[in-house]
C-alpha positions as CSV (number, residue, x, y, z in Angstrom):
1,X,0.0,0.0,0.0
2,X,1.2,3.3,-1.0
3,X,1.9,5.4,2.0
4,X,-0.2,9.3,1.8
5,X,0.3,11.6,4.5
6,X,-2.0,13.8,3.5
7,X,-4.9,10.9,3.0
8,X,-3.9,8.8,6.5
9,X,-4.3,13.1,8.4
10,X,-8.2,13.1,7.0
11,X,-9.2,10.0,8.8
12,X,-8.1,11.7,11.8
13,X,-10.7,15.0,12.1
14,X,-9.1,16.3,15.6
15,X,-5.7,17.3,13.1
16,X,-7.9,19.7,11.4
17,X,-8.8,22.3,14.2
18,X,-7.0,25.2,15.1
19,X,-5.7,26.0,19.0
20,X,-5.4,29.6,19.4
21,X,-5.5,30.4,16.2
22,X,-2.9,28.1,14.7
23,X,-3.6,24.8,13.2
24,X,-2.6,22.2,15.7
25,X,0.3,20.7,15.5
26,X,-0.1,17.8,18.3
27,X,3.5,16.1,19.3
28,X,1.9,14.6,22.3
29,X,1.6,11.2,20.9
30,X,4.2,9.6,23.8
31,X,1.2,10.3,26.0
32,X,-1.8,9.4,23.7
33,X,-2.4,9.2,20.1
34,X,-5.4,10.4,18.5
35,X,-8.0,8.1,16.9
36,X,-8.7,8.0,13.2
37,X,-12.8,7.8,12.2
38,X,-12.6,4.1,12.2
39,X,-11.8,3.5,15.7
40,X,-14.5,5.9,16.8
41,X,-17.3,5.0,14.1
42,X,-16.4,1.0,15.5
43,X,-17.1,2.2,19.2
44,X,-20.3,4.5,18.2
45,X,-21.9,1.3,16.2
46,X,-20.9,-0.7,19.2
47,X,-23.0,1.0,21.4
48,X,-26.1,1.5,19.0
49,X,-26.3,-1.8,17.5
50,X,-25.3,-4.7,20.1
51,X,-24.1,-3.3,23.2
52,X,-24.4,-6.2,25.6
53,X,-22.4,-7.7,28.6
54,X,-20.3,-10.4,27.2
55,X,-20.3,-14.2,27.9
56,X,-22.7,-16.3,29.5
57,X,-25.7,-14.4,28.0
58,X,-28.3,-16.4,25.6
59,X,-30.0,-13.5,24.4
60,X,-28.7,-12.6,20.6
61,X,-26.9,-9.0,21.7
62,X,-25.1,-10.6,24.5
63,X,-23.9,-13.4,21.9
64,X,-23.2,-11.2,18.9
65,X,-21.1,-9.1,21.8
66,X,-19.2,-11.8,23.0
67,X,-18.4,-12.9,19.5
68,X,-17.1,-9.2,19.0
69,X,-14.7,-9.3,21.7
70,X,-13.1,-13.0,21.1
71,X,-12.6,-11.8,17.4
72,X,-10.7,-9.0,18.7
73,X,-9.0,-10.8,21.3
74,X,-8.1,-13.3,17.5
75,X,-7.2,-9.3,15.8
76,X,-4.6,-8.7,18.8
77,X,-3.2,-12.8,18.8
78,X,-2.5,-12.4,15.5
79,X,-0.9,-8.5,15.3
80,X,1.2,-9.7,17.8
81,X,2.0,-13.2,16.2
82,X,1.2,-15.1,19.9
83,X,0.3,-18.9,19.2
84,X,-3.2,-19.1,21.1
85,X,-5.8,-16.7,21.9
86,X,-5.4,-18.3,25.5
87,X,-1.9,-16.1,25.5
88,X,-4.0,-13.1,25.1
89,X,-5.6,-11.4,28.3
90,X,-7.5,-8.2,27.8
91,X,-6.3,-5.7,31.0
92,X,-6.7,-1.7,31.4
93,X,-3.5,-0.9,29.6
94,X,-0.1,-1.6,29.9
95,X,0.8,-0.6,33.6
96,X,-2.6,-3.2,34.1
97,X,-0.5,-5.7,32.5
98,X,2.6,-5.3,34.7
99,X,0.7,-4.7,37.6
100,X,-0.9,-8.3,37.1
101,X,2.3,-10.0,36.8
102,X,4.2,-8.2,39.3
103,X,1.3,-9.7,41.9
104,X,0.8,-13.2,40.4
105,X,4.4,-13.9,39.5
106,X,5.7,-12.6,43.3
107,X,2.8,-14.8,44.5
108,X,3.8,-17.5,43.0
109,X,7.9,-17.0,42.9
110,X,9.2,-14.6,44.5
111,X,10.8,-15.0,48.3
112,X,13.4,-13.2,50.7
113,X,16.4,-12.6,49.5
114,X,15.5,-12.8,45.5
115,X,15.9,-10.4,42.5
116,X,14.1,-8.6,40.0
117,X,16.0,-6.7,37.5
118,X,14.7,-3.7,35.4
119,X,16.7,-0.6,33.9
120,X,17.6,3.1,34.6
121,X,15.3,4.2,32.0
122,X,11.9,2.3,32.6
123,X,8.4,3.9,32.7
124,X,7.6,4.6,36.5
125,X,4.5,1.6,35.7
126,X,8.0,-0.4,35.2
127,X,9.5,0.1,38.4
128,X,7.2,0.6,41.1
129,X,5.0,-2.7,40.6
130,X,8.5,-4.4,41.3
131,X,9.4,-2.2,44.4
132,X,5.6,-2.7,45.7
133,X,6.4,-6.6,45.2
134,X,10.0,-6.7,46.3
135,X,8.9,-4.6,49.6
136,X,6.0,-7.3,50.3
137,X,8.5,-10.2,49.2
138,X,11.8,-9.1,51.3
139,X,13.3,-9.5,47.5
140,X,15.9,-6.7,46.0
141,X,15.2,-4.6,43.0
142,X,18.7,-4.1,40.5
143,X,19.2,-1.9,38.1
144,X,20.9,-1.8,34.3
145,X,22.3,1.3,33.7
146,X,22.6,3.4,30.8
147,X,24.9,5.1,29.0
148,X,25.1,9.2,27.8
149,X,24.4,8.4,24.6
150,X,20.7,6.8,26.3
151,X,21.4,3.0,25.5
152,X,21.6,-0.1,28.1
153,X,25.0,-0.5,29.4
154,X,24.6,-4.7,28.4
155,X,27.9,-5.4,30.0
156,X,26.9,-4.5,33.3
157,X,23.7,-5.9,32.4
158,X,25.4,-9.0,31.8
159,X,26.7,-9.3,35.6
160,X,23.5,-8.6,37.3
161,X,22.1,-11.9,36.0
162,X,22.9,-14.7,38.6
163,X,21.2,-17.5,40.4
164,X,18.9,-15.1,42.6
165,X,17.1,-13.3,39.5
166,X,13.6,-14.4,39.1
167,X,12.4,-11.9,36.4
168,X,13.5,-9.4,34.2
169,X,11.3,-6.7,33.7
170,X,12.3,-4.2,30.6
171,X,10.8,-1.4,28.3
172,X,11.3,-2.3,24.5
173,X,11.7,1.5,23.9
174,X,12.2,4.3,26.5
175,X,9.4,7.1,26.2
176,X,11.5,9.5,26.8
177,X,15.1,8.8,25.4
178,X,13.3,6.9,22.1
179,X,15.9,4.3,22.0
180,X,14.5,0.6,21.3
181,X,16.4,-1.4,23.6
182,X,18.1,-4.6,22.7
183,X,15.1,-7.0,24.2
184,X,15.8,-9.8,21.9
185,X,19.0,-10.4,23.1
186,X,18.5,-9.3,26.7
187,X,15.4,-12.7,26.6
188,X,18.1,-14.7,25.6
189,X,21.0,-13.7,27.6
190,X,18.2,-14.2,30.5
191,X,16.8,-17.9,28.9
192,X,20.3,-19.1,29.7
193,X,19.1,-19.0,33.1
194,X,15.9,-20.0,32.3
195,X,15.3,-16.5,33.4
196,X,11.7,-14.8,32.4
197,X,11.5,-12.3,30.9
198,X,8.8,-9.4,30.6
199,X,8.6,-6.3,27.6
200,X,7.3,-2.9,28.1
201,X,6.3,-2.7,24.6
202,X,3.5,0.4,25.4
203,X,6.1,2.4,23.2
204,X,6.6,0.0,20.3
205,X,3.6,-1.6,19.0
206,X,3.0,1.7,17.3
207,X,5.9,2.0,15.5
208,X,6.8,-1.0,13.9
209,X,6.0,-4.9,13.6
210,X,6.2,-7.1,17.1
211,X,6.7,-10.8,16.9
212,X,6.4,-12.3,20.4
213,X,7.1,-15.8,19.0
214,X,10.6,-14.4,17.5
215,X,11.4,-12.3,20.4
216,X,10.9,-15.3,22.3
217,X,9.2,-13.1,25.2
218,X,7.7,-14.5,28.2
219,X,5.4,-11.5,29.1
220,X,5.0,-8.6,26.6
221,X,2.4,-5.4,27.6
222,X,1.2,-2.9,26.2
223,X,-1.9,-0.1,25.8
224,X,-4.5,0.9,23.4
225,X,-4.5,4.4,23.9
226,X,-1.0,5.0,22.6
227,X,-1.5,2.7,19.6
228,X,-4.8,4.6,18.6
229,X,-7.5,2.8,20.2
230,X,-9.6,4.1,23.2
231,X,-8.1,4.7,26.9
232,X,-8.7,1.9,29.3
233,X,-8.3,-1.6,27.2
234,X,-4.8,-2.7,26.9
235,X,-2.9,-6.3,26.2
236,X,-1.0,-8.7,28.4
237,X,0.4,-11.4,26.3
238,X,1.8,-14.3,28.1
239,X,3.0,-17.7,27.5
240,X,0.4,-19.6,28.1
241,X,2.4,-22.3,29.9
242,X,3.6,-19.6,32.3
243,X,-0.3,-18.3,32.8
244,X,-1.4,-21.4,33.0
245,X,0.5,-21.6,36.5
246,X,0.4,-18.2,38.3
247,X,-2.2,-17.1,40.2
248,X,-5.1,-14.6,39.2
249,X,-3.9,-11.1,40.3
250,X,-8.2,-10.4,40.8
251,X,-11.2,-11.8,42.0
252,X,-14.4,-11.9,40.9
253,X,-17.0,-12.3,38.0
254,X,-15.9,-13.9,34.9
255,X,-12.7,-15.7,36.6
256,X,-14.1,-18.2,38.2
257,X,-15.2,-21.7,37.6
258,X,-17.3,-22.4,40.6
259,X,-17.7,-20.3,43.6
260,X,-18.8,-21.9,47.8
261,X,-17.7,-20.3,50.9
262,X,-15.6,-23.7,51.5
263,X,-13.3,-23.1,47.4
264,X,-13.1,-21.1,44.7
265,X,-12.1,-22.4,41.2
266,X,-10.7,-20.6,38.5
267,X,-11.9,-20.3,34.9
268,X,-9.4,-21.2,32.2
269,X,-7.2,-19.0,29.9
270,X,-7.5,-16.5,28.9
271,X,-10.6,-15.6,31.5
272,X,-8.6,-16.4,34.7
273,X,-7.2,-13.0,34.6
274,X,-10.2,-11.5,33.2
275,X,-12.4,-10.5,36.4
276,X,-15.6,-8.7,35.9
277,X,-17.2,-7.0,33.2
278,X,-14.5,-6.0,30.9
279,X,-14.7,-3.0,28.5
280,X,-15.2,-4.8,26.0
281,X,-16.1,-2.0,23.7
282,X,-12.6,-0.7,24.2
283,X,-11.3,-4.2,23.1
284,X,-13.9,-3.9,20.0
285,X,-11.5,-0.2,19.6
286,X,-8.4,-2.0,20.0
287,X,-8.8,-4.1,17.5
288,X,-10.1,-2.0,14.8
289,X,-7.0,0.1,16.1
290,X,-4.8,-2.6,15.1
291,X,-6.3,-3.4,11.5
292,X,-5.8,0.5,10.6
293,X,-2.5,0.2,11.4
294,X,-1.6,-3.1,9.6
295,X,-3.6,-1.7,6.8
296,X,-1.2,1.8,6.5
297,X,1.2,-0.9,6.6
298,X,3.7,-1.3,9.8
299,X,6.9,-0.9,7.4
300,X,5.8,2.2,5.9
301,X,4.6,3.6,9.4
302,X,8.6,2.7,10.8
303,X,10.1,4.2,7.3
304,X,8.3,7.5,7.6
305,X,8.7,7.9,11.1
306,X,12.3,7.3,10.7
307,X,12.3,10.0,7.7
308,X,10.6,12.5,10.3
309,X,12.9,11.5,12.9
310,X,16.3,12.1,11.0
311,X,14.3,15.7,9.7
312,X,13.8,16.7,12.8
313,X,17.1,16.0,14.8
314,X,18.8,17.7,11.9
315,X,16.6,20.7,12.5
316,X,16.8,21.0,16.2
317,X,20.5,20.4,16.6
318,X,21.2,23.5,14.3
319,X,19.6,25.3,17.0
320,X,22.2,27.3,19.4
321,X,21.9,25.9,23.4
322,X,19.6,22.8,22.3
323,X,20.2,19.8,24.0
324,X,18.9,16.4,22.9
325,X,18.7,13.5,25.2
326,X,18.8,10.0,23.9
327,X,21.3,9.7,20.8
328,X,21.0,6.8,20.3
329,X,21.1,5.4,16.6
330,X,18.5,3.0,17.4
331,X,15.6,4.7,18.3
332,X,12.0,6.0,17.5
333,X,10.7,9.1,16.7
334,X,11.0,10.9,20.2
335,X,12.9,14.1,20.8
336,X,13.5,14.8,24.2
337,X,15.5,18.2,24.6
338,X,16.5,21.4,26.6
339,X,17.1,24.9,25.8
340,X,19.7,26.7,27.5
341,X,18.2,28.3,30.7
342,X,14.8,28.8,29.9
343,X,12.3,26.3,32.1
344,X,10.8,23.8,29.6
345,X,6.8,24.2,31.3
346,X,7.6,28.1,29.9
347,X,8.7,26.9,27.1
348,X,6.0,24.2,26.1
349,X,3.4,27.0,27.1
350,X,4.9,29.4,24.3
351,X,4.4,26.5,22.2
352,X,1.1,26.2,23.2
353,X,-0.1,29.1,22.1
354,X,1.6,29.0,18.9
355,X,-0.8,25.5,18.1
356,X,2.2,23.3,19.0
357,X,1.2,20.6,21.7
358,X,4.3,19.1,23.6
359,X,4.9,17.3,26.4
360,X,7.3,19.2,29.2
361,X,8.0,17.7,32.4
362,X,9.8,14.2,33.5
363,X,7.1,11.9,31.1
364,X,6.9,9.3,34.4
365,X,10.9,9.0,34.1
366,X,12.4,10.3,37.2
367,X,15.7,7.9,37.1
368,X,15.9,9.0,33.7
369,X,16.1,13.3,34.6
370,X,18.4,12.4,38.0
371,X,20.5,10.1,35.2
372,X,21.3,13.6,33.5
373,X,21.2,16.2,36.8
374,X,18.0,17.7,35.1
375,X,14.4,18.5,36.4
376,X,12.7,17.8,32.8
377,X,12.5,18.1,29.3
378,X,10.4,18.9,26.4
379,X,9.5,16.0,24.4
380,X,7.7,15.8,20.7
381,X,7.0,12.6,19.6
382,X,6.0,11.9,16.5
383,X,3.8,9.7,14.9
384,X,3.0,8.7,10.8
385,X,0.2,11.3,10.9
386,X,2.7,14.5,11.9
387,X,4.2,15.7,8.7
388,X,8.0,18.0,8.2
389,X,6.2,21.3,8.0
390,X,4.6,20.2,11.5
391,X,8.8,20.4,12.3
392,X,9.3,23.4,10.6
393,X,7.1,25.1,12.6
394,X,8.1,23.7,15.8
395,X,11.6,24.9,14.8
396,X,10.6,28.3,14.1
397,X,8.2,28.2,17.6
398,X,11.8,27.3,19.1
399,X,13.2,30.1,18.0
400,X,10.4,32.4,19.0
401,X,11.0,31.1,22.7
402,X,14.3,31.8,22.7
403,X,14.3,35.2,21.8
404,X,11.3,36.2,24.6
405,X,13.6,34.2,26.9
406,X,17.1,34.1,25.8
């Protein structure tokens, strides 16, 4: 399929508008990514044609609902390349996901005296699950560092692993530095000692094609909101031996088997860590998320991002007292940067009202800003709907902020 900017920007109607008189320009898509006519139009015929609670009904809405939402559970097995639909467990987004294995796998694992590893550069949902578990266990949380450049130090990596690891818990690609981290080899450096493995992948499903089977990844999360679906549906994929064993992280509807005050039983996969009613409209979103994607085409998606991500840097670094953080040659379309002694939250809101939405702050990456001896950055990350004169006027909103400031 033949890859049109300006065709893929009309299926998404919120580009269009103006902010403060300027056409938007939205670089926010780190935090959430818009949604193009098809995810919405999917969600609005949801609701007026066969919005029912899912399973166990007999009534035709309730069964032509749950048939929607195993087909999109199907949509995400496949997209994602997992071997059964039981691998596939709907949650509310990615820190859901890590949240549910950080319980069930500690449960089931974890004692005194053992180790998680995760990196300096993880999501906050990436690190405080494991403290919260390793505080309850008595187990110790270690760290891979990173290098200036904003890439896993593997070496050092490398000696952390030992006989006292249970897990290793790791973002595919850091939302604030951009760089897509090794994961492939770190699962296999890990496998050696039969080592499990879990992916952060909230930042990379939307950029390029994810193979679970070739990555070879025990646990791999991520959310729909950031791959252009709806807020509050996201994906846990899981081996389904290793689900099979752990405990469910809730109780409640849906998740059981058969309920007495003397036992509980469990449902099977994938609905043993499916308790309640779950948004199953958002799953419904998810998947027609996923199609639009696949349709554009996930190669041309990486390709143009990558053509907008070498435009950019090239722009920004011509620009006197700009910083960048995370060079490094493997990475996505996010710029994180600094301008010389002007406050990024004055900075974004100069931006602002010039149309141009980025994110300013520490983006849930504290380690990452104390890593550097900085408080926060700007960030604009860019998706296959942003286009180069989107970065010509962020470049020239730059250098508007630095002459009221500099």
């Amino acid at each position: 399929m033949e890859f049109n900017v300006d065709k893929i920007r009309k299926d998404f109607p919120i580009l269009s508008q103006k902010v403060h008189g300027h056409p938007l320009a939205y670089f926010d898509n780190g935090a959430t990514t818009q949604k193009p006519l098809q995810v919405t139009e999917t969600i609005r015929r949801y609701y007026e044609e066969e919005n029912a609670s899912i399973h166990r009904g007999i009534h035709y809405l309730s069964e032509k609902s749950t048939e929607t939402y195993e087909n999109s559970r199907e949509t995400v097995r496949k997209f994602l390349n997992a071997r059964s639909t039981n691998e596939i467990i709907f949650t509310s987004g990615t820190t859901g996901s890590i949240n549910t294995i950080a319980f069930s796998f500690g449960e089931k694992y974890v004692s005194s005296g053992d180790e998680v590893i995760v990196s300096e550069m993880e999501h906050h949902a990436n690190i405080v699950p494991w403290q919260m578990m390793c505080e309850r266990k008595g187990a110790k949380l270690r760290v891979i560092p990173f290098n200036e450049k904003g890439e896993l130090i593997m070496e050092e990596y490398g000696k952390l692993l030992s006989d006292k690891t249970k897990i290793v818990a790791i973002n595919h690609v850091s939302n604030t530095l951009g760089t897509i981290n090794p994961v492939k080899e770190i699962i296999s450096l890990a496998h050696a000692r039969n080592i499990p493995v879990l992916v952060d992948g909230a930042q990379a499903v939307q950029h390029g094609k994810i193979d679970v089977q070739d990555l070879d990844a025990d646990f791999y999360a991520f959310s729909g909101h950031k791959v252009y679906a709806p807020n509050g549906i996201g994906i846990l994929y899981g081996k389904e031996e290793l689900l099979y064993d752990l405990p469910p992280y809730q109780g409640g509807g849906d998740m059981v088997d058969c309920v007495s005050f003397e036992k509980t039983t469990y449902n099977e996969l994938p609905f043993k860590f499916e308790a309640g009613t779950m948004n199953y409209i958002g799953a419904a979103g998810l998947a027609s998320a996923l199609d639009y994607i696949s349709g554009v085409g996930l190669d041309n998606i990486r390709d143009y991002e990558h053509s907008l991500l070498e435009y950019a840097t090239t722009k920004l670094m011509a620009i006197d007292g700009l910083e960048i953080y995370g060079r490094s040659p493997e990475k996505i379309s996010i710029i994180s940067f600094l301008l010389d002694n002007i406050h990024p939250y004055d900075a974004g809101m100069v931006l602002d009202k010039l149309g141009i939405a980025v994110r300013t702050g520490t983006h849930c990456n504290q380690p990452v800003m104390d890593h550097f001896k900085i408080t926060g950055t700007l960030r604009a990350s860019l998706v296959f709907y942003n286009t180069k004169d989107e970065i010509d006027r962020l470049y020239d909103g730059i250098l508007r902020v630095i002459k009221m400031f500099g």
